[in-house]
Every structure is written in C-alpha cells, then in structure tokens.
C-alpha positions as CSV (number, residue, x, y, z in Angstrom):
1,X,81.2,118.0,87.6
2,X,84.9,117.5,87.2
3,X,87.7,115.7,89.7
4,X,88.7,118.0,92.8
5,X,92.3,119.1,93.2
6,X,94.4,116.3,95.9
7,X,94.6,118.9,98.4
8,X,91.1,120.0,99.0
9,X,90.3,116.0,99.6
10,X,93.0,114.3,100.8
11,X,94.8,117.5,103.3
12,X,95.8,115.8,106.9
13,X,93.4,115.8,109.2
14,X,92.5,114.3,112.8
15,X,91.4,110.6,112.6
16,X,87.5,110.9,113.2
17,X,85.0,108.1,115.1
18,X,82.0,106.8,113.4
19,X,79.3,108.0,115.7
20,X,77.2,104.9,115.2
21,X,76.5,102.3,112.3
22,X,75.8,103.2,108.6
23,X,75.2,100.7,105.6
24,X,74.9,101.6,102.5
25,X,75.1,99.9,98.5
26,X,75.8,101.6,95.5
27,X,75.1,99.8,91.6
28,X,77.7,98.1,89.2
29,X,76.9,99.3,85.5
30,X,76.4,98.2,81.8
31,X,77.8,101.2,79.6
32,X,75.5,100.4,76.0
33,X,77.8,102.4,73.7
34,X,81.0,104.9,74.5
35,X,83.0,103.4,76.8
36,X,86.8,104.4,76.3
37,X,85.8,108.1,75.5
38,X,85.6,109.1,79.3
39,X,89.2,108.2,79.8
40,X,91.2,111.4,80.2
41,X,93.5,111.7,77.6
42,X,90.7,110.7,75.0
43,X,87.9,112.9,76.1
44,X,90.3,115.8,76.4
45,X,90.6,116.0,72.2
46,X,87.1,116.6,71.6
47,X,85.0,115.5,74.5
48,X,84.1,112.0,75.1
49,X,80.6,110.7,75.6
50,X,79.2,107.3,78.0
51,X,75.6,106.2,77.5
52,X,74.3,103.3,80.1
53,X,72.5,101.8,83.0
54,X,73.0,101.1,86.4
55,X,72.4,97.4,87.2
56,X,70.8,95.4,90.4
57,X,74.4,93.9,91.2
58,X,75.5,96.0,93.9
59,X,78.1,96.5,96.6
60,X,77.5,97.0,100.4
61,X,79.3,98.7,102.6
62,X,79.1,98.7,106.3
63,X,80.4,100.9,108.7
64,X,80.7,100.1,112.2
65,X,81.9,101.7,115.7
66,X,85.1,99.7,116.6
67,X,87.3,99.5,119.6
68,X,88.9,103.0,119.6
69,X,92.6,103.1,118.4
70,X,92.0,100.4,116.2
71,X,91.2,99.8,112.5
72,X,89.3,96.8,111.0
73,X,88.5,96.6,107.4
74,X,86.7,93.2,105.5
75,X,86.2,91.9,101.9
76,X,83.3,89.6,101.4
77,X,82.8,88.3,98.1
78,X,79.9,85.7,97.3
79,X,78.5,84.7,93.8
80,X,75.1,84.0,92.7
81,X,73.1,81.6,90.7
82,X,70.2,80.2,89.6
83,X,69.4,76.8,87.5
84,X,69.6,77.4,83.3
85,X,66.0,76.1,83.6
86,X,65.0,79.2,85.6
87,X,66.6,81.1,82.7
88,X,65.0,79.2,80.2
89,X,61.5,80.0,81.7
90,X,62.4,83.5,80.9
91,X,63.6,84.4,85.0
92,X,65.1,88.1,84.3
93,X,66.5,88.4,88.1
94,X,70.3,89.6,88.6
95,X,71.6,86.4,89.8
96,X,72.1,85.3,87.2
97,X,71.5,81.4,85.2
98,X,74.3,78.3,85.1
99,X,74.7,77.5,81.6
100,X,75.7,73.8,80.9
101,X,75.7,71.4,84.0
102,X,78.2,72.8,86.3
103,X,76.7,72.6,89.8
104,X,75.1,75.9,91.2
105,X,76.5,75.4,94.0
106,X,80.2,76.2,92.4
107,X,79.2,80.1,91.8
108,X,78.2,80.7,95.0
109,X,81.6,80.1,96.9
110,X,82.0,83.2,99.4
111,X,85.9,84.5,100.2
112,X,86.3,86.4,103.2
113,X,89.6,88.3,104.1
114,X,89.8,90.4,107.4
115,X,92.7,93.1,108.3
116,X,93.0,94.7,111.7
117,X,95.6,96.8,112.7
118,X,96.3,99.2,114.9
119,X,95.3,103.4,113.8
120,X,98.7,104.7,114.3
121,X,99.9,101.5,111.8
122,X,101.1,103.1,108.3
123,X,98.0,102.0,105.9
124,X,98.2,98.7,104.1
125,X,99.5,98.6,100.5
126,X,98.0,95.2,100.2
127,X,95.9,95.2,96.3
128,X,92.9,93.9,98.0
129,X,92.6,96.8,100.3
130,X,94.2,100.1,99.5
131,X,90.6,101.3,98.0
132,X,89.1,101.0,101.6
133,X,92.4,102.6,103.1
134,X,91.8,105.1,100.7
135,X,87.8,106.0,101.2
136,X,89.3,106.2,104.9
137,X,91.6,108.5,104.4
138,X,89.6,111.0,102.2
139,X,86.9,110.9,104.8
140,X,88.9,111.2,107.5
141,X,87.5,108.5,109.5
142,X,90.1,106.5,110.6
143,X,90.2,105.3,114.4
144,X,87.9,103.3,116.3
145,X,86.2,102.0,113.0
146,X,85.4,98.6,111.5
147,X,84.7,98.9,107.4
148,X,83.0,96.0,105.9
149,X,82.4,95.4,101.8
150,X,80.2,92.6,100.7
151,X,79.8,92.1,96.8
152,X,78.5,89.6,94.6
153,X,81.9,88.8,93.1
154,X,85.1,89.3,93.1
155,X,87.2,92.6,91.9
156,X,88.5,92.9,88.4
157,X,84.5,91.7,87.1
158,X,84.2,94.7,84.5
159,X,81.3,96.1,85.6
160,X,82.5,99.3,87.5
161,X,82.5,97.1,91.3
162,X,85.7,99.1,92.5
163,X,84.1,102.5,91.9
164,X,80.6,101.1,93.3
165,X,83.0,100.2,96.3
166,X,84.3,104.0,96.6
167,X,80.8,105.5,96.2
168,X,79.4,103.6,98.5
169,X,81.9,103.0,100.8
170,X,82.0,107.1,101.2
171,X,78.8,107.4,101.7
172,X,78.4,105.0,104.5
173,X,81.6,106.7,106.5
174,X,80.1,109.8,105.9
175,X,76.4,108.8,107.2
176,X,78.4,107.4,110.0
177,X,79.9,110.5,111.3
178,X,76.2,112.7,110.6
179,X,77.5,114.0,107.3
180,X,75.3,113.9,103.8
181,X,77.1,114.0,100.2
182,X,75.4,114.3,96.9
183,X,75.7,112.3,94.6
184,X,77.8,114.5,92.3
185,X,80.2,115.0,95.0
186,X,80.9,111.3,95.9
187,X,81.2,111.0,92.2
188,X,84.3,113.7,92.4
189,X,85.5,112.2,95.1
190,X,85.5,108.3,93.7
191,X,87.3,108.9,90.8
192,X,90.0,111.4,92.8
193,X,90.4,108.6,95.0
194,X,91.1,106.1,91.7
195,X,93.5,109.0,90.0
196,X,95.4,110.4,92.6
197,X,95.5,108.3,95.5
198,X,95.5,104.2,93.7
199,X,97.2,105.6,90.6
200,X,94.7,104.6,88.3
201,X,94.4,105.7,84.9
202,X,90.6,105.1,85.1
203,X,87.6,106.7,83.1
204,X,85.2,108.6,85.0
205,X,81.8,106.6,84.2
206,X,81.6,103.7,86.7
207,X,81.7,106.3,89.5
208,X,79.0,108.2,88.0
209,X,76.6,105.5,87.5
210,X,77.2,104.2,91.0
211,X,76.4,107.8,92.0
212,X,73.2,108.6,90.6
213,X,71.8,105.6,89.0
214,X,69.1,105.2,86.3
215,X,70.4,105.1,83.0
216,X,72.4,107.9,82.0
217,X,73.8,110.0,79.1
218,X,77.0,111.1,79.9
219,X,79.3,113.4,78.8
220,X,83.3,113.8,79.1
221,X,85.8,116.5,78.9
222,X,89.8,116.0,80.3
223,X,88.8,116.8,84.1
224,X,86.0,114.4,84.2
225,X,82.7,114.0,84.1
226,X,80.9,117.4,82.8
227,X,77.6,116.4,82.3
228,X,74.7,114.1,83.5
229,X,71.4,113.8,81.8
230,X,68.8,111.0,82.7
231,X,68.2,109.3,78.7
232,X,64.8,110.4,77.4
233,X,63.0,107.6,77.0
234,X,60.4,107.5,74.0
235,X,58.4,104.3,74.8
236,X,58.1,102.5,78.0
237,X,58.2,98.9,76.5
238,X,61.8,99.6,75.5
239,X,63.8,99.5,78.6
240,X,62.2,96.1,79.9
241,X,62.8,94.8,76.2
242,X,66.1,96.0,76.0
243,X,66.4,94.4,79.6
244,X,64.8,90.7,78.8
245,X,67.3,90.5,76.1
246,X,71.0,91.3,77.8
247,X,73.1,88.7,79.3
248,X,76.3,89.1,80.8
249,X,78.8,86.5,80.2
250,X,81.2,85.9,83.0
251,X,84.5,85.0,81.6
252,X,86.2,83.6,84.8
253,X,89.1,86.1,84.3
254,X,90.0,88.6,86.8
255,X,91.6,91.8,86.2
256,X,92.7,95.4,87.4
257,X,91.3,98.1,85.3
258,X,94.2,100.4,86.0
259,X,96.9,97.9,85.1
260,X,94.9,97.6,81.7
261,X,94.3,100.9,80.5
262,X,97.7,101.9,81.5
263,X,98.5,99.5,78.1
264,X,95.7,101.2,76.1
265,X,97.1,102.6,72.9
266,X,96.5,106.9,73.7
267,X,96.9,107.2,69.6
268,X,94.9,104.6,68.8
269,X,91.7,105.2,71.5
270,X,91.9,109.4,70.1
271,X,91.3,108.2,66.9
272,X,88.3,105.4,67.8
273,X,87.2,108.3,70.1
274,X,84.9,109.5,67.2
275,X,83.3,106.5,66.5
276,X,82.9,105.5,70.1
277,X,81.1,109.5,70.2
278,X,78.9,108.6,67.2
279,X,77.9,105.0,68.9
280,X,76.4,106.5,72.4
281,X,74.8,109.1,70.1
282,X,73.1,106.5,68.2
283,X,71.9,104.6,71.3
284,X,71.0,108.1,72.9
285,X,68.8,108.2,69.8
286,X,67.4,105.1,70.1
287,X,66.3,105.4,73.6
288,X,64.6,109.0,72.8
289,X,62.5,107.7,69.2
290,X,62.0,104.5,71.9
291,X,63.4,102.3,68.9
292,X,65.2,98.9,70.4
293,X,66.1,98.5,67.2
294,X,68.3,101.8,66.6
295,X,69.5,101.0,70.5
296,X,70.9,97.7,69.2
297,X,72.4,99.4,66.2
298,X,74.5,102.1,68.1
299,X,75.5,99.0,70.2
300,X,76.9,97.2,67.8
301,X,78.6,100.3,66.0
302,X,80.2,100.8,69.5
303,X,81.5,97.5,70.0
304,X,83.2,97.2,66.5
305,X,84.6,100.1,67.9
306,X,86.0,98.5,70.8
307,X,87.4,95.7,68.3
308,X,89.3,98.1,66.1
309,X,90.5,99.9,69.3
310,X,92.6,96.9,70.7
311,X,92.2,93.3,69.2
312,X,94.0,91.7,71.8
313,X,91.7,93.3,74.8
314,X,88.4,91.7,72.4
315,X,89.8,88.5,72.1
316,X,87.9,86.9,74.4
317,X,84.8,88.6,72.8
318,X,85.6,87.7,69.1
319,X,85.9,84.7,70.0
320,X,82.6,84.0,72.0
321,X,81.5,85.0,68.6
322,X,82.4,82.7,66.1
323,X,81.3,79.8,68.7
324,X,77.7,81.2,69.0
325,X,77.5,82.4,65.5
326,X,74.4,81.2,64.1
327,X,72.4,81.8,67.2
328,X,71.0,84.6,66.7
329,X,73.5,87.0,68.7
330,X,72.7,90.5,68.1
331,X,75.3,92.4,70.1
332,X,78.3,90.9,71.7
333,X,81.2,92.7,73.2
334,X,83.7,92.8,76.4
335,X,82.6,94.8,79.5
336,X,84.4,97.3,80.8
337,X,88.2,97.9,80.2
338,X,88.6,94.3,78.3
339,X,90.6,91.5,78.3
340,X,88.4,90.0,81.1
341,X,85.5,90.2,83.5
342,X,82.2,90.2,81.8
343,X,81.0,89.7,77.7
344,X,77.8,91.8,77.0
345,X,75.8,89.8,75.1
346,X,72.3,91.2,74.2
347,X,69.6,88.5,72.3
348,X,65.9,88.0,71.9
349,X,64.8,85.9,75.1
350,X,63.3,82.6,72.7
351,X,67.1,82.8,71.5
352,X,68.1,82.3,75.1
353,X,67.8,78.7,75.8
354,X,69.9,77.6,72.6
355,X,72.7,80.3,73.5
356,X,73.1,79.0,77.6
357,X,73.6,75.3,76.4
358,X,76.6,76.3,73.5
359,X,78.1,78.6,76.4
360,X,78.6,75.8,78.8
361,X,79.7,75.9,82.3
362,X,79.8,79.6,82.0
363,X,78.6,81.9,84.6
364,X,76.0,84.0,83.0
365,X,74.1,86.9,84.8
366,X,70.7,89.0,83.6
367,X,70.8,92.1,85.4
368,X,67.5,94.6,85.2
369,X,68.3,98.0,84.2
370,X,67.7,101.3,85.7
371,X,69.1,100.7,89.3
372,X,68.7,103.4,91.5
373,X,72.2,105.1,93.3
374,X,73.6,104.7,96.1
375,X,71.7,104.7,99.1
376,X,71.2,104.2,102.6
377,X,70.4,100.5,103.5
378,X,67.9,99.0,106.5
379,X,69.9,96.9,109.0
C-alpha cells in the first residue's frame, strides 16, 4: 500500500448527506521495536521497518443525520482508572491502575468541545478540529451532518489516537452514506489526510494499526506503507505474557506529533534507521521462535535506539529510569514521537506492585494486545 496522490482524494466535489447513523472505533497502538523507520525521509534510504500491536484503548466515532445545511462536529475526551490495588491483584484491563494515592476520580475528568456552523462557512482552522474537517472533506460528506469523537484521553497521548481518529472517523462517514472501505484503503487515505491536508510530517504506522489490527509486522519504503504481515506467532503463552507485563506510563504532557518530528534530526534518524531495522527484526524473531525473552531483547535494542536518536525527545524516559532503577524494569522507553504522551514500560507482573508505589500519582494504563481494527459499532 502506499499514500494516494492529493487529487484522486481530496478533488471538489458536491457536499453529500449521511443517509442514516454509523458508529464506528478504531485501536490506538504500542509499536514494540522500529518506530522512526516509517517516517518518510528515513524509510526512503533503505526501507524502514514497524513491528507492534493494536491496543483495547480506542476511539469512537459517530456519525449522525443533522439539520441540512448545517455542520456539527464534537470532541469528547474522558480518562479511565482503576484502584493500584486492582493492579496489584494482577487486573490486566485497559483502564488502566492509579499509582500512589491521587484520587481516581482525578483521571476520569471528561472535556467536551462542540462546533456548529453553517456548510457554506469556510472550515475551521481551529488545532482541535481540522482532522474532523479534514475526514469531511475527503469523504465528501459535508452538509446536513453531526460528527462526534469520543476517546479515552486527550490528543497528543503517543499512542497513534489522531490516526485512530482518521480511520475511524472515515469509516463511519463512509458507512453512513452506504459505502464500504478496506482497511488498506482507509489506511491510504489516513495518512494522506495527515501529509497533505494537516501538514504533518507523520510516519505511516499508527494509521495502519488502527486499520487492520492484530499485531503487525510492518514494512516501510518513501511512499508509505508497502507491506503488512500479521507476526507469526511461535507459542501461544507469549502474547498474554508479553501482555501481563507492559505498562504504559502516562506522562501528563500533551503534544502534537507533527510539530515534533518536524524537529527530528533527518541525518541523525538515517543513520539510527539501521538499528531501529535490526530491533523490529529481532522482536519479529522473537515472536516467530515464541521466545519473550528475545521479544524483550529487540525491545530494548530498539529503545537505546530511540535514545541515541534524540536525547532530548527520551528525557523524560531516561529519567523514569534512574528513579525505578533497581526494580526490576526490563524495557522502558517513550511512546510514540517522544518528548511526551506515554513511557512504555514492560516488567514481570510480581515486579508490578513495588514499581506503581515509586511512580506515584502517575496515570498508568495496561492495555491487552492484539485489538482487532476498525469496525462497525452497535448503538
């Protein structure tokens, strides 16, 4: 698969009507080892290569008939969390634990903002909701329509939500005017929409994990996404191990992808782009010999990868090391495009309890792995 030209999705056309009301959710993602090499300009020197997992956090989209000649679009972000004693009794769900004794309650605030304006109104340039204007463009569905996305947290989290957004707001517009997509061509159409239309100088990963699903061995080449295998998987005890031992650390810091990797170092990510290459390998090993053990190792080769790659955008991780070192920490490295968002952080689950108290008040979620795509939702 690679990105389609701006004129074959984004020509003028007539403002469409949904037809009747489509919901639809597509997975955020955990990328294990290779995460850098999908960015254009790297993967165009010698191919770049993403292994991973889709996650149980997801985003919703819903798509609604609206008064005609009008255009309504909503963000709804809500956190989630349970007690560190559920954690401690070895609770795996995707909410998540509350290290420390912050209150609960405190993740769970919900922020709600609502635009309507007329469809003849020029789109709004307003951060929070060019995407939407943008998925509403590309499809061509813009009149009479109300566009709702509802996520777990708030943008900038590191864990692919903007392109789960596109995928899934696509597919719901699309199911709402009769038409079907697969998954490879809301894919395209995702990271066209982050390239051409936002301006983003994104990687191509997030939108092919919120796409298909599962988890994924991906490879790169300067248009995009060129290939998509499902990761053979040598023993079935390996993904629920791999699973009970991953944490995600929430660092409270909020940031736009684009904005970052705009600052990314071209020289410096070609030359880590080997040894970001070698790391998925190794985990793509791993997974196929079903050894956690050579999983782990290609993980950490990969995030010493990321460190020598920009120091300043794995502060935040280096330093989450040093204060848990002695712990037992076997992998521990920023999520997604760095300085920000979420701190992968992979242990064995007896570990667990003695790691949530030095963290603190942090916000720490324990997604399962393997979520399936996007998909049509009930209700």
């Amino acid at each position: 698969m690679s990105t389609p030209c701006a004129g074959s999705l984004f020509a003028p056309r007539s403002p469409r009507s949904p037809l009747w009301r489509a919901a639809a959710s597509a997975p955020m993602r955990v990328s294990f080892a290779g995460g850098g090499s999908d960015l254009p300009g790297v993967a165009r020197q010698d191919g770049g290569r993403v292994v991973g997992a889709a996650v149980d956090l997801r985003v919703r989209v819903i798509v609604e008939p609206f008064d005609r000649g009008w255009v309504r679009m909503e963000l709804a972000a809500r956190g989630q969390a349970t007690s560190a004693e559920g954690a401690e009794a070895g609770d795996a769900t995707a909410g998540g634990a509350r290290a420390g004794d912050a209150a609960a309650g405190d993740a769970k605030a919900s922020a709600l903002r609502v635009i309507t304006r007329r469809r003849t109104d020029p789109p709004r340039d307003d951060l929070a909701f060019r995407l939407l204007e943008a998925t509403l463009a590309a499809t061509g569905v813009g009149d009479g329509v109300a566009l709702r996305i509802e996520t777990e947290m708030s943008p900038g989290a590191g864990l692919g939500g903007s392109a789960s957004a596109a995928v899934a707001a696509l597919f719901a517009l699309r199911a709402a005017v009769g038409e079907a997509a697969a998954p490879e061509e809301l894919a395209r159409e995702a990271v066209a929409i982050e390239r051409e239309r936002l301006y983003n100088a994104c990687g191509a990963q997030d939108q092919v994990f919120a796409a298909f699903g599962g988890l994924l061995d991906l490879a790169f080449d300067a248009r995009g996404c060129s290939g998509v295998r499902p990761l053979a998987i040598g023993c079935p005890d390996l993904v629920p191990a791999l699973s009970a031992g991953l944490l995600l650390v929430d660092t409270a810091v909020r940031r736009v992808s684009g904005e970052v990797l705009d600052r990314v170092d071209a020289g410096a990510a070609c030359d880590a782009q080997a040894e970001l290459v070698a790391a998925a390998g190794e985990v793509a090993r791993g997974f196929e010999l079903g050894s956690l053990a050579l999983v782990l190792s290609g993980m950490r080769r990969g995030a010493a990868a990321k460190v020598r790659l920009s120091a300043t955008a794995s502060a935040m991780a280096v330093s989450l090391q040093r204060r848990l070192d002695g712990l037992g920490v076997e992998v521990l490295r920023m999520c997604g495009a760095g300085g920000g968002g979420h701190i992968v952080l992979w242990a064995p689950p007896e570990r667990h309890a003695r790691i949530l108290d030095a963290l603190g008040p942090c916000l720490v979620r324990r997604p399962a792995l393997g979520a399936p795509g996007v998909r049509l939702d009930p209700g």
